[in-house]
C-alpha positions as CSV (number, residue, x, y, z in Angstrom):
1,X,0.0,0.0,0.0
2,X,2.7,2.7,0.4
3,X,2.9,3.5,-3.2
4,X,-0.6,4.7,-2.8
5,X,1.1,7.9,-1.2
6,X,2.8,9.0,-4.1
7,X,-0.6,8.6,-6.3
8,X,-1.6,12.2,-6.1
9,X,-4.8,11.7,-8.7
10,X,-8.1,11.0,-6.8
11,X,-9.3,8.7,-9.3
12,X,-6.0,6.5,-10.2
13,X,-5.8,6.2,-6.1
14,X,-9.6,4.8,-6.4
15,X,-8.5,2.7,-9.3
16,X,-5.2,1.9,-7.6
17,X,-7.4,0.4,-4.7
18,X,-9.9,-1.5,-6.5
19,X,-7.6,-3.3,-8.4
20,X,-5.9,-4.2,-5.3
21,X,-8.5,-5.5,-3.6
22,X,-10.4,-7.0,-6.8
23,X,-13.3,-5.6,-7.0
24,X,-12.7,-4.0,-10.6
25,X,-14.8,-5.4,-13.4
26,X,-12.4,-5.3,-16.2
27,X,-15.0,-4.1,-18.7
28,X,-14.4,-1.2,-21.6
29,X,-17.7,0.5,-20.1
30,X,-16.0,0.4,-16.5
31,X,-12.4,0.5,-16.9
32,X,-11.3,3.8,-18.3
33,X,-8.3,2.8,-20.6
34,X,-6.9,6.3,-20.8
35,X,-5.9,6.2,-17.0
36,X,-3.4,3.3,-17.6
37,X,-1.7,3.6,-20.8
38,X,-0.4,6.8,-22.6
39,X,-3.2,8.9,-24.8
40,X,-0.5,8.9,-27.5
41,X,-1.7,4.8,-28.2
42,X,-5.3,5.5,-27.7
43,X,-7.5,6.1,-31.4
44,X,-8.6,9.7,-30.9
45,X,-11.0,11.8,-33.3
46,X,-9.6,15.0,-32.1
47,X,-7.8,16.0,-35.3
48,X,-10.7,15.0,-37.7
49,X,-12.9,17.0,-36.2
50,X,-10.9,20.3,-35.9
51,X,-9.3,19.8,-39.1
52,X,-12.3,19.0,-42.0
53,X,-10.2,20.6,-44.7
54,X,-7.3,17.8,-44.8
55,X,-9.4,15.1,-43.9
56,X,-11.8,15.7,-46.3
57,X,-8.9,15.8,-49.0
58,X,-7.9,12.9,-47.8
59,X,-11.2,10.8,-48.0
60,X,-11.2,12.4,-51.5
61,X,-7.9,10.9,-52.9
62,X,-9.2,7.5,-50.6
63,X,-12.1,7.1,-52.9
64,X,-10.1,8.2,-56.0
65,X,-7.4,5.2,-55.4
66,X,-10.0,2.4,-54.8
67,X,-9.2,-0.5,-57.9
68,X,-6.1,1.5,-58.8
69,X,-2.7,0.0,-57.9
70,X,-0.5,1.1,-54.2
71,X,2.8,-0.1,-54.2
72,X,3.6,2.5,-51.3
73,X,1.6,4.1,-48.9
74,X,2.9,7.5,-46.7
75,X,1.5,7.5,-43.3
76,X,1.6,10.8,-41.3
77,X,0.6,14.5,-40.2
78,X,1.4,17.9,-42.1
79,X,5.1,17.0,-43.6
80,X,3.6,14.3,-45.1
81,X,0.4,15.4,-46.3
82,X,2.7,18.6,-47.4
83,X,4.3,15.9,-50.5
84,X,1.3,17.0,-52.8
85,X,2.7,20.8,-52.5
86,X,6.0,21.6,-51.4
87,X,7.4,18.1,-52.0
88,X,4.8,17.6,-55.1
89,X,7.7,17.1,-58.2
90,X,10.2,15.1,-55.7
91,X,7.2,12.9,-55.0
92,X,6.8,12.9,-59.0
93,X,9.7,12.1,-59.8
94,X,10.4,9.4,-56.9
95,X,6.9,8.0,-55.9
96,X,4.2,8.4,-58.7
97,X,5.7,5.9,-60.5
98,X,5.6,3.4,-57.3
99,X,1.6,4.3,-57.3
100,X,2.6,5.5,-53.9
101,X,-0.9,6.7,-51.8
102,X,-0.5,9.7,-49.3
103,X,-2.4,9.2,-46.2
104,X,-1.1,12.2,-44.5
105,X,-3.3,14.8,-42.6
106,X,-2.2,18.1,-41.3
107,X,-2.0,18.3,-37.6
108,X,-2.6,14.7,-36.4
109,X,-1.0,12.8,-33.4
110,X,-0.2,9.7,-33.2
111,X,-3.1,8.8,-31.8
112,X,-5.2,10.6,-34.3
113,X,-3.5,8.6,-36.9
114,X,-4.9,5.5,-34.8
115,X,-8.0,6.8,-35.1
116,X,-8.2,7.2,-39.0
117,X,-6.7,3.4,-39.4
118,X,-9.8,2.2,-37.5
119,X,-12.3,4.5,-39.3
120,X,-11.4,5.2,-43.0
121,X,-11.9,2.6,-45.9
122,X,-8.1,1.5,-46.3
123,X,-9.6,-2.1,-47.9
124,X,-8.9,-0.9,-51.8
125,X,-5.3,-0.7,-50.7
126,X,-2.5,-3.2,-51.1
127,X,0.7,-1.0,-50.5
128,X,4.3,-3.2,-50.2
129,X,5.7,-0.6,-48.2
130,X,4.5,2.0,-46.0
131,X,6.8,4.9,-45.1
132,X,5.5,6.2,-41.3
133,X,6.5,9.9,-40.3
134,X,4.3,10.7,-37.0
135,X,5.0,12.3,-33.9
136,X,6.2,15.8,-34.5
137,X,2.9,17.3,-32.8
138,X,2.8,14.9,-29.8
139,X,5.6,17.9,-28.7
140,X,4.3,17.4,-25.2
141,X,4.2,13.8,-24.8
142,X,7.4,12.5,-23.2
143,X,10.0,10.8,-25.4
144,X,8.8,7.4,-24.4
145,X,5.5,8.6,-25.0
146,X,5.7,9.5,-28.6
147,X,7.9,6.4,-29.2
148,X,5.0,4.3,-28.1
149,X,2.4,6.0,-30.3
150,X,5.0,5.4,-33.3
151,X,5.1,1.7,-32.4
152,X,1.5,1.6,-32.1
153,X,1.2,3.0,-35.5
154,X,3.6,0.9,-36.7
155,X,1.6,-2.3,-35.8
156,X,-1.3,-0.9,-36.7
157,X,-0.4,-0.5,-40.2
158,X,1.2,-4.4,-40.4
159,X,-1.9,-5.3,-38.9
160,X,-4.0,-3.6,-42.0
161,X,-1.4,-4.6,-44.8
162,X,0.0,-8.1,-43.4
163,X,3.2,-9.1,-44.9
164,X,4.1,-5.0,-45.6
165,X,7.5,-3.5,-44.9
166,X,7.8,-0.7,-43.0
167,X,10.4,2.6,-43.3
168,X,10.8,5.1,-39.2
169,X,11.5,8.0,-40.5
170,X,13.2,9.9,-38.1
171,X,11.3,13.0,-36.4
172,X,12.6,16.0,-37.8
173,X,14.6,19.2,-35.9
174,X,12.2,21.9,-35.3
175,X,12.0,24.5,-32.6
176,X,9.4,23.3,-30.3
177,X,11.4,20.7,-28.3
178,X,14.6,19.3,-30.0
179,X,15.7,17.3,-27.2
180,X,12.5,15.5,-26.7
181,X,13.1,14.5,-30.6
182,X,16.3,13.7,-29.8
183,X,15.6,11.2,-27.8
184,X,12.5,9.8,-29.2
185,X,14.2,9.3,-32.2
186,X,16.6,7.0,-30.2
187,X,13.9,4.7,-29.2
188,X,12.4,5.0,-32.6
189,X,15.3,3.6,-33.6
190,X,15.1,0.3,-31.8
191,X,12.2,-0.7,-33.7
192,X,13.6,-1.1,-36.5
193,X,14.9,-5.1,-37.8
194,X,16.2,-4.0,-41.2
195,X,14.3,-7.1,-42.3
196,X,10.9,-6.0,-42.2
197,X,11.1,-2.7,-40.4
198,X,13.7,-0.1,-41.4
199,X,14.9,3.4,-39.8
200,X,15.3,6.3,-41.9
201,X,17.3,8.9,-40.2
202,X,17.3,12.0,-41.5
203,X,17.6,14.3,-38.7
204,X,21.2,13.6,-39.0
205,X,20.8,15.2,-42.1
206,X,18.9,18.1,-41.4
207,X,21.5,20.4,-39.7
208,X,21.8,24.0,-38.1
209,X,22.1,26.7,-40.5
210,X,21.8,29.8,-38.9
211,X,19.0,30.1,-36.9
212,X,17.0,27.3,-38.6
213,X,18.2,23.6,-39.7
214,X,18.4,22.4,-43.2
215,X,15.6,21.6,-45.3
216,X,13.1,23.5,-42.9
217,X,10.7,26.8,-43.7
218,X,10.9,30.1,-41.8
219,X,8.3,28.5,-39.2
220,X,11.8,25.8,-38.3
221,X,8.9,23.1,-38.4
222,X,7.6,22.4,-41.8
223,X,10.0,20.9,-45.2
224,X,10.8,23.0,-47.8
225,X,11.6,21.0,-51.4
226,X,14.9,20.7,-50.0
227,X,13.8,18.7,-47.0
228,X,11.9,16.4,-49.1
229,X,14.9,16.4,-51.2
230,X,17.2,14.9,-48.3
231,X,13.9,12.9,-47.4
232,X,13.6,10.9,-50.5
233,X,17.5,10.6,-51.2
234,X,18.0,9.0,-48.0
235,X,15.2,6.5,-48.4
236,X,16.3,5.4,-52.4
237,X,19.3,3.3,-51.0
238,X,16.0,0.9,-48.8
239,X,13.3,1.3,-51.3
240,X,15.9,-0.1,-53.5
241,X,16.2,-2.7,-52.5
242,X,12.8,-3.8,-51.1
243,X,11.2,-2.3,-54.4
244,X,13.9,-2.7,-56.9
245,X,11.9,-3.0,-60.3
246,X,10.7,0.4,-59.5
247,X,14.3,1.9,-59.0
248,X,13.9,6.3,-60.2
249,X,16.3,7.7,-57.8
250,X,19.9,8.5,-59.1
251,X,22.4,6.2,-59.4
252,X,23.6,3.5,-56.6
253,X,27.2,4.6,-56.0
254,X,25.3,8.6,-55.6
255,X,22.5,7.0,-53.3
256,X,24.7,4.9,-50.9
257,X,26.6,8.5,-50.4
């Protein structure tokens, strides 16, 4: 009983107790999840309702790709739903000709990602390889946190597409809270097999100039072509080889560099 003194949160101390002494019914209309595991693994709506715009777009471009082929499928909030404007003739150049799919909305978490997976029509989809960038806007989320909600999406999307490969992409510098990226990315990291599960890092790439880092707008969050530009080089050498016959980035020996 004494670590019930450092529970501070009148309902975890009655949950505390009533798991202790067994008289919880362990029933999703009694048991309130959200007490006992991060919200950053928990399907949220949040994002689909505050932002209609993207989400509509989205469910647009879901109903315009049903019976056409997906070889790849992006999976992530604004820098990835940003590929159709500020990364739209990398992503032409690299990914239209892998029938890639962007399923990226401005804003989301990773639990809001969560919540799209269990509520848009992915079934017309058949993507080989899905290329996961989320996390940047769980800022307040610790780094284990975040790192959870990435695995969570991560196993999510395997569990949609079975047999898919999957490409980390490192969370990106910005100015809200490096460190915490820092070390997220660190346990993003361990996730990946390089058999089925790969880690793209391209933070590493992405550094200081100036006030700002490499590849980053004025607002030190969002890509500019250039980011997408170190973003799809340092994927080629991977998609390479897990997609060779569609093969558009330069050559090996300038990949590999």
């Amino acid at each position: 009983m004494k670590f019930l003194k450092h529970v501070t949160n009148q309902r975890l101390r009655l949950l505390a107790v009533a798991l202790m002494i067994g008289t919880l019914t362990l029933d999703a209309g009694v048991l309130e999840l959200r007490y006992l595991v991060p919200i950053t693994v928990l399907p949220s709506d949040s994002n689909f309702i505050n932002n209609p715009q993207s989400n509509g777009e989205l469910l647009v471009r879901l109903s315009e790709a049903r019976g056409k082929p997906c070889d790849m499928i992006f999976i992530g909030a604004s820098n990835v739903e940003y590929w159709n404007t500020e990364g739209s003739a990398i992503w032409d150049k690299y990914y239209a000709p892998r029938n890639a799919f962007n399923f990226g909305v401005a804003g989301d978490k990773t639990e809001n990602v969560l919540w799209r997976f269990d509520h848009m029509n992915l079934s017309g989809l058949k993507p080989k390889v899905a290329v996961i960038f989320i996390g940047l806007n769980n800022f307040t989320d610790t780094p284990h946190e975040i790192a959870l909600g990435v695995e969570a999406v991560m196993k999510k999307t395997q569990e949609t597409f079975p047999g898919i490969k999957v490409l980390l992409v490192s969370l990106t510098p910005n100015d809200r809270d490096n460190v915490t990226v820092e070390q997220a990315n660190q346990l993003i990291r361990s996730y990946a097999d390089n058999q089925t599960v790969f880690y793209i890092d391209i933070y590493s790439k992405m550094p200081r100039e100036g006030d700002n880092w490499r590849g980053l707008k004025g607002d030190h969050l969002h890509m500019t072509e250039e980011g997408y530009k170190v973003w799809a080089d340092e994927m080629e050498p991977t998609l390479h080889q897990i997609l060779p016959a569609h093969w558009t980035g330069p050559d090996k020996d300038s990949a590999s560099r």
